[in-house]
C-alpha positions in Angstrom: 79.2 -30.6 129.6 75.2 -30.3 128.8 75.6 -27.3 130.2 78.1 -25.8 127.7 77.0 -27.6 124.9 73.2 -26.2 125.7 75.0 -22.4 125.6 76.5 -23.2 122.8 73.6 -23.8 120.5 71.6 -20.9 121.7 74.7 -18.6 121.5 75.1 -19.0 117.3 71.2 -19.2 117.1 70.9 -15.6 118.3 74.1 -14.7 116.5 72.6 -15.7 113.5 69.0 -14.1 114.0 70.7 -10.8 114.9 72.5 -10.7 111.7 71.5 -8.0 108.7 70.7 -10.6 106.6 69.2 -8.9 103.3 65.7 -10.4 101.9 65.4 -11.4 98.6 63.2 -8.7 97.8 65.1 -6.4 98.9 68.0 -6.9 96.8 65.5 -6.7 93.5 67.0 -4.0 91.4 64.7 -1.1 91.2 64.6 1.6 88.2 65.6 5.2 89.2 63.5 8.4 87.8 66.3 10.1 85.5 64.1 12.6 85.2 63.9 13.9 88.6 67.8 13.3 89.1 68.8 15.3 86.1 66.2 17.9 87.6 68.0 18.0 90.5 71.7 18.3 88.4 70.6 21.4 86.6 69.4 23.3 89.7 72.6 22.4 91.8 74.3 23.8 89.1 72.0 27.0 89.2 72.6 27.5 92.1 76.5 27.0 91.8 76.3 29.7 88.7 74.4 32.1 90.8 77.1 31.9 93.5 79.7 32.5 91.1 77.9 35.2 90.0 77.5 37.4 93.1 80.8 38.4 93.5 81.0 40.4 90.2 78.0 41.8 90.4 78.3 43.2 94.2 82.0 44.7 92.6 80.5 45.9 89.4 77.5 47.8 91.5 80.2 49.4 94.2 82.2 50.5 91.2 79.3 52.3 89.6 77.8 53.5 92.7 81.7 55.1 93.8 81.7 56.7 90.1 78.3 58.1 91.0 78.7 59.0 94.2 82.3 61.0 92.9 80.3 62.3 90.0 77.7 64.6 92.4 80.3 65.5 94.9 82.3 66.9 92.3 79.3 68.5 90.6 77.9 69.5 94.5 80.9 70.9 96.0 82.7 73.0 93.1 82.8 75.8 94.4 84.8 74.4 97.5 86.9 72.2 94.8 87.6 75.5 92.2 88.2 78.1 95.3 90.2 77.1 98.2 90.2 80.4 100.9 90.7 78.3 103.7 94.4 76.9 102.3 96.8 77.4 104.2 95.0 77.0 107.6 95.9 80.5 108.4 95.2 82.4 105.1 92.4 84.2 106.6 94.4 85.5 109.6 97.7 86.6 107.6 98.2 90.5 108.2 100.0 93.0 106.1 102.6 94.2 108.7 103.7 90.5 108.5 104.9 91.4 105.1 105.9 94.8 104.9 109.7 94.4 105.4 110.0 92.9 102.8 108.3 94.8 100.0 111.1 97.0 98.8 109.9 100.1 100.8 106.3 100.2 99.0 103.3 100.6 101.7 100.2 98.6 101.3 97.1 99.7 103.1 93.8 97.9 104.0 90.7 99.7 102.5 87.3 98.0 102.6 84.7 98.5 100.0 81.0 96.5 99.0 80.3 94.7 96.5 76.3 95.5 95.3 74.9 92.5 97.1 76.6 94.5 100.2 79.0 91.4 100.8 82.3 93.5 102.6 85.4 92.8 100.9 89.3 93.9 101.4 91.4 95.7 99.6 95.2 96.0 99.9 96.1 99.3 98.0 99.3 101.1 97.2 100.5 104.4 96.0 103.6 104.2 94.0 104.7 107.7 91.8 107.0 107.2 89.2 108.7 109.7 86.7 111.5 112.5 86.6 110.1 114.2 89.8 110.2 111.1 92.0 107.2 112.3 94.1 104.0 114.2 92.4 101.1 115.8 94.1 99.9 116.1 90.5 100.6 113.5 87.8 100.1 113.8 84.5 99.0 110.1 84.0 97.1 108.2 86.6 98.1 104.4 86.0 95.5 101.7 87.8 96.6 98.2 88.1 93.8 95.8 89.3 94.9 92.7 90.6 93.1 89.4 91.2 94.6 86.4 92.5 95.1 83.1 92.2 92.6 80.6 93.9 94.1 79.8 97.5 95.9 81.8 100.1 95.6 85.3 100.6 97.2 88.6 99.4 99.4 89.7 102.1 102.0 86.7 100.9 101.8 88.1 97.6 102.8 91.4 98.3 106.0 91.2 98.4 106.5 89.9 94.6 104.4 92.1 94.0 106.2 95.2 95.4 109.4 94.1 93.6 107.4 94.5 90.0 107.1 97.8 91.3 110.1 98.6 92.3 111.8 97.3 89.4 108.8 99.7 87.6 109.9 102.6 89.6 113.6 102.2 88.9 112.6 102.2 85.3 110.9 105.2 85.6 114.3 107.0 85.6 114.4 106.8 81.9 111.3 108.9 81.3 111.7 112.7 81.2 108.6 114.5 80.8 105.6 112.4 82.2 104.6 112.0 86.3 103.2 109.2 86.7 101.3 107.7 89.5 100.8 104.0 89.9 98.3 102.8 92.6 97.8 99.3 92.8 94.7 97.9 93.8 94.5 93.7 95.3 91.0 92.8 95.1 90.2 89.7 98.2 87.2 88.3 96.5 84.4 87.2 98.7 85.6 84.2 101.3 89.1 84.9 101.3 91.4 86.7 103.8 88.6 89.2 105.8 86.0 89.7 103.4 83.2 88.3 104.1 81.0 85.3 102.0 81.5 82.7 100.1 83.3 82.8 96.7 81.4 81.9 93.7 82.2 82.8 90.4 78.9 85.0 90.0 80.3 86.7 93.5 83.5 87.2 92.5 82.1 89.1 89.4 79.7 91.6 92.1 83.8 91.7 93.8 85.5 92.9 90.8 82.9 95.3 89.6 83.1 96.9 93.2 86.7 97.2 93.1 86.3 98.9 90.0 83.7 101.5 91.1 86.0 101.9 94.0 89.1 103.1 91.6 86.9 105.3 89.6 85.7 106.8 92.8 89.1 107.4 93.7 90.5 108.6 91.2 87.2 111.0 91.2 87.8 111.8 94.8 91.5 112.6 94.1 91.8 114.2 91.2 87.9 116.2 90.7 85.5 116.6 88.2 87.5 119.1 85.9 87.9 116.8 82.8 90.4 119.5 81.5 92.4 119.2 84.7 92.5 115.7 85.4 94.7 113.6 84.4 93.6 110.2 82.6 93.1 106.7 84.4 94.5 104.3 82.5 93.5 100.8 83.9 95.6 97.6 84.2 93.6 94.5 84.6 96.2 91.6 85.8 94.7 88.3 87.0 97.1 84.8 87.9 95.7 81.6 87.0 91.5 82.0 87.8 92.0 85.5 88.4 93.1 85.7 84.7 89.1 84.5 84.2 88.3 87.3 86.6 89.9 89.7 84.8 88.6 88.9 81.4 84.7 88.8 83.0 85.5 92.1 83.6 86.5 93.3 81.2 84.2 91.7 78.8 81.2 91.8 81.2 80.8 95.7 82.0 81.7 98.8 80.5 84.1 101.0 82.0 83.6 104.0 84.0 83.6 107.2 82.2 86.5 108.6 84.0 88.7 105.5 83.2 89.9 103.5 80.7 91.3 99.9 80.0 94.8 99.7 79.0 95.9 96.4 79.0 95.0 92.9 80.4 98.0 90.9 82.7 97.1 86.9 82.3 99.6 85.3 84.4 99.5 81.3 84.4 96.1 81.2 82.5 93.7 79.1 81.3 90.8 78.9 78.8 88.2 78.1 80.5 86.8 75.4 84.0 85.5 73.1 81.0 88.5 72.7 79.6 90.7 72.3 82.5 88.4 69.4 83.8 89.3 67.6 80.0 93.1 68.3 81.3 92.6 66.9 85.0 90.6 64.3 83.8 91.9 62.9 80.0 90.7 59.5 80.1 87.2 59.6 78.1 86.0 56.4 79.3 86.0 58.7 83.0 82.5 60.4 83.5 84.4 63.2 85.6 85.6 65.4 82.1 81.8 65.0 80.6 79.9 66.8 83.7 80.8 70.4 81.9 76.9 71.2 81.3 76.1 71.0 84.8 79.0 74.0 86.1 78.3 76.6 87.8 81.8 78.0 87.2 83.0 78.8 84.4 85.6 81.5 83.3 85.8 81.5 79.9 88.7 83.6 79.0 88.8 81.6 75.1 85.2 83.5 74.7 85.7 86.5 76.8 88.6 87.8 74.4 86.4 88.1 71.7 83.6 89.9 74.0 86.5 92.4 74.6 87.6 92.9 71.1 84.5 93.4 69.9 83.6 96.0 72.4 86.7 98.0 71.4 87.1 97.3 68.1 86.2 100.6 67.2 88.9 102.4 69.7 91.8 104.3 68.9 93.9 101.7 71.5 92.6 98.2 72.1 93.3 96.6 75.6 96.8 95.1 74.6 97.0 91.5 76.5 100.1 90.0 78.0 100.2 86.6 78.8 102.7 85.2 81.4 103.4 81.6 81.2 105.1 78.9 83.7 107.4 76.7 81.9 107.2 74.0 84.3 103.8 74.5 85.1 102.4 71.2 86.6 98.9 72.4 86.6 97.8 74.5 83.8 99.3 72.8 80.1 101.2 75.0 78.4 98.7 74.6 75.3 96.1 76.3 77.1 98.4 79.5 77.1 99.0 78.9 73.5 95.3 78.9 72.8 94.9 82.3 74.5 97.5 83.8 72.5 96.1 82.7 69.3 92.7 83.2 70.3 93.8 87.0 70.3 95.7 87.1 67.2 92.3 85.6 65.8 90.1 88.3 67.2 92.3 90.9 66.3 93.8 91.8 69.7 97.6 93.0 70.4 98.9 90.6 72.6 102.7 89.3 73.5 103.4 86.8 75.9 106.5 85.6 78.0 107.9 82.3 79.1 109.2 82.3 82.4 112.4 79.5 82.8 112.1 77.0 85.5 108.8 78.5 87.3 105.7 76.8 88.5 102.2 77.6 88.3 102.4 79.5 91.4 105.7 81.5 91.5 105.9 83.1 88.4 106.3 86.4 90.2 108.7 84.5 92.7 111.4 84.4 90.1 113.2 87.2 88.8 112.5 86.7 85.2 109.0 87.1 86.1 109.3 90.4 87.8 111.3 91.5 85.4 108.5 90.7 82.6 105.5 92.3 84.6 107.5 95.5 84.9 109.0 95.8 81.0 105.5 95.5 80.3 104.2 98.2 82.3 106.8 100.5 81.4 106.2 99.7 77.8 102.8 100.5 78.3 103.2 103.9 80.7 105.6 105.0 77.6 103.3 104.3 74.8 100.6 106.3 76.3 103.1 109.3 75.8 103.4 109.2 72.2 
């Protein structure tokens, strides 16, 4: 019972000296530094702002760097943006036999000239005679239609629309009783496209259609001889689809003629005014950098200034070039304002020009629809005739 009792004692002795039993002074109150804990506040919430922060500005620099980055691959790589030679995958290895059933009996040839940087470029050629006689080893009129195309593909899947203008032309030609006529139609393959050689810029394509030109006057030289007397005259048709219509009216603004031929008329199928303003069209937002990189193209094809350039150059002629422009109704590419511009861009500069609307048709098949066809050939035929009176 000592024993226990003993135990006992010594039991809530150590009990109570193990206990956290606070001193006195250690309960004291003590005064806190406010300024150092509202110190602390402010920068915990600096650093709370700054993480807020960091995800807007990481967004807003991607954005600006994207825009950037889209601004000089678009200003970089125009050439491979504006001309496409490569599209369709086989536009390069398309042949003409491919096509020749199915252009209405008219024969296209391959004939290879060079431009004057000695770049070798195609040509798909054919000889169509027209008038009373059907056939003509000697024509009265020799009638040149220079055509440039559109900016992908090739010409061998154009040939076929293109043979039925002439066929429908040739069928016209039944009407006419005194003139022989031979129509030779001349496809320029700019640099790049189909088997000529290079790559297509628009400074190229202007060496291109200056050689094809030399080439026609050379034929007609070659076929024909140097007896002015004899001969008879070249009458040249420049016809262009959408930036060939640019092509066409470089040419023709950019060079004079040969002496042995002359320009008739100008064919602007699906056209537009110029690169400049066709980047405003693709890109009509003005808040978008893309429309406002204009000053740094390389490209431009300015058929709103060209017309004037031609005008002037043949204001003093007894026939101005007469310019017909062929519009897509449904065109998804090219506005239809653009066209409009051209057409009164030549009524301001004094040009004769008439212009067509072609129901239901696309930018690209124009000539696809019968109404098109149709319009090409009325036109020639109009122009063939006038050149008897």
């Amino acid at each position: 019972m000592f024993f226990v009792r003993r135990t006992s004692r010594v039991s809530v002795r150590g009990i109570l000296k193990s206990a956290s039993i606070p001193s006195p002074s250690s309960t004291t109150p003590r005064i806190v530094d406010s300024t150092h804990t509202w110190y602390t506040c402010i920068n915990t919430r600096k650093y709370h702002a700054e993480g807020l922060m960091l995800a807007p500005v990481v967004f807003s620099g991607l954005f600006v760097a994207l825009w950037t980055w889209k601004c000089l691959m678009l200003v970089t790589f125009q050439n491979k943006i504006i001309y496409m030679p490569g599209l369709p995958p086989n536009a390069r290895w398309e042949k003409i036999q491919d096509y020749a059933n199915r252009c209405a009996g008219i024969e296209f040839r391959e004939e290879r000239v060079r431009a004057a940087d000695g770049t070798d470029l195609a040509l798909c050629v054919a000889d169509v005679d027209l008038g009373p006689n059907g056939t003509s080893v000697r024509p009265d009129v020799a009638f040149y239609i220079l055509y440039f195309q559109g900016n992908a593909s090739s010409i061998p899947p154009r040939l076929p629309d293109l043979a039925s203008a002439l066929s429908m032309l040739k069928r016209r030609s039944m009407q006419w009783h005194a003139t022989n006529v031979r129509c030779t139609m001349v496809c320029l393959s700019y640099r790049g496209y189909w088997t000529s050689r290079g790559r297509p810029t628009e400074n190229g394509l202007k060496l291109d259609s200056a050689a094809a030109l030399d080439w026609i006057s050379r034929l007609h030289h070659d076929t024909y001889g140097e007896d002015v007397g004899s001969r008879p005259s070249a009458e040249l048709v420049l016809w262009g689809q959408s930036i060939g219509a640019g092509v066409a009216t470089n040419l023709a603004a950019g060079i004079p003629m040969p002496a042995n031929v002359s320009l008739n008329s100008l064919i602007l199928e699906t056209p537009f005014t110029s690169i400049r303003a066709m980047l405003e069209v693709l890109y009509p937002q003005k808040w978008l950098p893309y429309r406002h990189l204009w000053p740094f193209l390389r490209n431009h094809l300015d058929s709103w200034n060209n017309l004037e350039t031609i005008s002037q150059k043949y204001r003093s002629a007894l026939r101005p070039p007469e310019v017909f422009i062929l519009k897509a109704a449904k065109d998804e590419l090219v506005p239809s304002e653009l066209s409009e511009k051209l057409y009164n861009r030549c009524l301001d500069v004094q040009l004769p020009v008439t212009k067509k609307d072609v129901a239901g048709a696309f930018h690209n098949d124009t000539m696809f629809r019968g109404e098109g066809r149709r319009a090409v050939s009325d036109f020639l035929s109009h122009r063939i005739t006038s050149m008897r009176v």
